[in-house]
N, C-alpha and C positions, 0 to 999 in steps of 0.2 A: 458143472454147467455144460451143459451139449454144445457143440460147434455153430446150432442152429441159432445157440442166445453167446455166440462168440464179445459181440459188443456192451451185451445188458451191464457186465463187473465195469466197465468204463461209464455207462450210463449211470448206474447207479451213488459212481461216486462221487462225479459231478453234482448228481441231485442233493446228494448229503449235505456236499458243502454248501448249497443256495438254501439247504432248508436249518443248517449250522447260523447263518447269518441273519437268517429272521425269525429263529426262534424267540418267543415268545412277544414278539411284535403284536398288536393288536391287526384284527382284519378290517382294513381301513384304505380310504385315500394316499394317506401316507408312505402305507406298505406298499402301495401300486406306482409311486411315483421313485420309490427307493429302489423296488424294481427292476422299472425300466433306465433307473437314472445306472445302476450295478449292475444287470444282467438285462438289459434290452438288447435290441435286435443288430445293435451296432457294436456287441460285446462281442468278446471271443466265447464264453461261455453260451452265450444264445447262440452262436454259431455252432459251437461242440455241440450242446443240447439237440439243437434242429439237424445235425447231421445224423447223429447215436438215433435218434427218434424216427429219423425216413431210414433209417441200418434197421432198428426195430422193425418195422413193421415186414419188407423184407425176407426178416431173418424169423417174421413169424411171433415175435416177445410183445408188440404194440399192436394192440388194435384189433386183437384177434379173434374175436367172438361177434359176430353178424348180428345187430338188434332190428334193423327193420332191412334188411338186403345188404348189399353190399355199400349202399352209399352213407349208410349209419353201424358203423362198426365201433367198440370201445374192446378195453380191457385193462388190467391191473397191472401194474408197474411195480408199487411195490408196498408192503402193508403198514397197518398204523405202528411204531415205536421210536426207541430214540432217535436213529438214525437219521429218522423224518420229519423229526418234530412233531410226533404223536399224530401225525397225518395219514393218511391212505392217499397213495398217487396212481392215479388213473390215465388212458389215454384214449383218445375216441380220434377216429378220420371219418370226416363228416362230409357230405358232399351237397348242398342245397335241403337243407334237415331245420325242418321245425319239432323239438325234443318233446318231452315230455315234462309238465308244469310243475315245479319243486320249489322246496325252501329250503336255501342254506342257513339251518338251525344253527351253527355253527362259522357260517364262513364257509368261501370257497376262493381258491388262486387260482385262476386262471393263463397257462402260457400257451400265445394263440401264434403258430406256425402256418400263416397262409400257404398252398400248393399250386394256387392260380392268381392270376393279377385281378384285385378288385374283391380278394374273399376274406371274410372277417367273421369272427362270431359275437352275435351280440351289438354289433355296430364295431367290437375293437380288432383293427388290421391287426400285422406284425406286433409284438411284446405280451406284456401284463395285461391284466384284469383281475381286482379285484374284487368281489361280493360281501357285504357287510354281514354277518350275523343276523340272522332274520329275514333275509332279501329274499325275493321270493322271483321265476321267469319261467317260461319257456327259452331255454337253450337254442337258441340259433343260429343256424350256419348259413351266409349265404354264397357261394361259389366253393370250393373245394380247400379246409386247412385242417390241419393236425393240431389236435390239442391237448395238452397237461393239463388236469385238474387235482388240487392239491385241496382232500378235503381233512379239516379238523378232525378228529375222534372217529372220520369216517361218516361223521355225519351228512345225512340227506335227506329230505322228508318226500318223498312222492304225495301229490294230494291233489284235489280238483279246483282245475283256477277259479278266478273270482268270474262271478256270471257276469260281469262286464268286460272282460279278457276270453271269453269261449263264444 
């Protein structure tokens, strides 16, 4: 590991363990309240996590591929196997970003790292968010936050919204 992803073997291992304890959870209410209830924003690990994740980006490992400018950036954390819970973890730094219209076939976790007062994605400030199996949005960010998305199998379906959402 280069000096540039000095932090990612620490990041990484932290992730392990949050994706160790909800292995094979359903993608649910439940999972989002177990969460935030174990790893919300008043944990030491959501504190590590949001610390390792602004060292990420930094250091270059988070967020580092540009999708519409600099204010819609994402990138890969780390890929789908055991470690992960058969997931792919991703990271995006979003700044006032209306995404691109999807469906988590599979699910999707959500950890939403605000970077300004008043910025959330999706409507959800600081913690969790989770997407059921089949849920379908536009990803949005409004003021500027950092976020983990923890997709099943890697799953995501790009696709054109419903003509009463375009």
């Amino acid at each position: 590991m280069s000096n540039s992803e000095k932090h990612k073997k620490e990041f990484l291992d932290v992730v392990h363990r949050v994706c160790d304890a909800i292995r094979g959870m359903p993608l649910d209410n439940e999972l989002a309240e177990y969460l935030n209830m174990h790893y919300g924003p008043n944990t030491g690990t959501y504190q590590t996590l949001s610390r390792l994740l602004r060292l990420g980006v930094e250091e270059g490992w988070v967020a580092y591929v540009e999708i519409e400018g600099p204010s819609y950036r994402r990138g890969r954390l780390a890929e789908i196997g055991f470690n992960t819970a058969g997931m792919s973890i991703e990271s995006g730094l979003l700044c006032n970003v209306k995404g691109q219209y999807h469906s988590h076939t599979k699910g999707e976790i959500n950890m939403i790292i605000p970077l300004e007062s008043g910025a959330n994605f999706c409507g959800t400030t600081a913690g969790w968010r989770v997407f059921e199996p089949m849920s379908e949005h536009f990803p949005t960010v409004e003021g500027k936050a950092l976020i983990m998305f923890f997709l099943p199998d890697g799953a995501i379906e790009y696709k054109a919204p419903p003509s009463h959402l375009q």
